[in-house]
C-alpha positions in Angstrom: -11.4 -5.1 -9.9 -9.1 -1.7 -10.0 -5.9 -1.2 -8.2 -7.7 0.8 -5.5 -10.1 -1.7 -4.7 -8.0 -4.3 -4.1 -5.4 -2.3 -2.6 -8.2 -1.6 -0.2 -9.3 -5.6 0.1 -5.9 -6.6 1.1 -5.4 -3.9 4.1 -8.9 -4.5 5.4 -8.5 -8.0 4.8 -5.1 -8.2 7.3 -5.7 -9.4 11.0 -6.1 -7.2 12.6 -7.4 -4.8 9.3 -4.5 -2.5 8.6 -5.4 1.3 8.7 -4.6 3.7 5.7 -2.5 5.6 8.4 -0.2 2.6 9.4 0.0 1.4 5.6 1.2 5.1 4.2 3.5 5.1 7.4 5.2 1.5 6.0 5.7 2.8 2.6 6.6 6.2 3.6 4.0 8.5 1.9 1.4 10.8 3.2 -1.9 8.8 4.5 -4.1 10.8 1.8 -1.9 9.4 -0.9 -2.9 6.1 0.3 -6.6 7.8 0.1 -5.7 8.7 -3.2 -4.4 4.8 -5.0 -7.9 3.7 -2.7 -10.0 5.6 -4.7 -8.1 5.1 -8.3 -7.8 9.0 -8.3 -3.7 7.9 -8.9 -1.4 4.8 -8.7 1.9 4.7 -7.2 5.1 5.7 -8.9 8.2 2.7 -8.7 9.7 3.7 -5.2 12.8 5.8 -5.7 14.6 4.2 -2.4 12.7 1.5 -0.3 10.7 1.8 1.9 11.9 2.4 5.4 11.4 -1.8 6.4 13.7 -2.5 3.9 12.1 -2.5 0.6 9.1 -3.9 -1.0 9.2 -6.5 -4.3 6.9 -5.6 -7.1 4.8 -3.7 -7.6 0.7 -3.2 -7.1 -1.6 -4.6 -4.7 0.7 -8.3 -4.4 3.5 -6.5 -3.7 2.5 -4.4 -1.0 0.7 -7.5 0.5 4.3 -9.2 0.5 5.0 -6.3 2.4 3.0 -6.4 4.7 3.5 -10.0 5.5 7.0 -9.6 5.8 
């Protein structure tokens, strides 16, 4: 399974599923950028500051989904 794809399982797999709108406004990106990691077209960079919540740990699909949860 690529990054994308299960970047993608784990937002449609939150209850309720998690739009790529609400996602790329928690990390602080542009929504097509989340478009972008979906389709393995790129992968994110190491986040320069955190994000606006307070930061995420690791990186890749586990550490958004800690994220997420948090």
């Amino acid at each position: 399974m690529t990054y994308g794809e299960q970047l993608k399982r784990l937002r449609l797999g939150m209850q309720p599923p998690m739009t790529q709108q609400h996602l790329a406004d928690l990390l602080g990106v542009h929504v097509t950028t989340i478009s972008r990691w979906e389709t393995d077209q790129s992968v994110p960079r190491r986040p320069r500051a955190p994000p606006r919540d307070g930061g995420w740990e690791g990186r890749g699909p586990s550490g958004i989904a800690r994220m997420m949860d948090g």
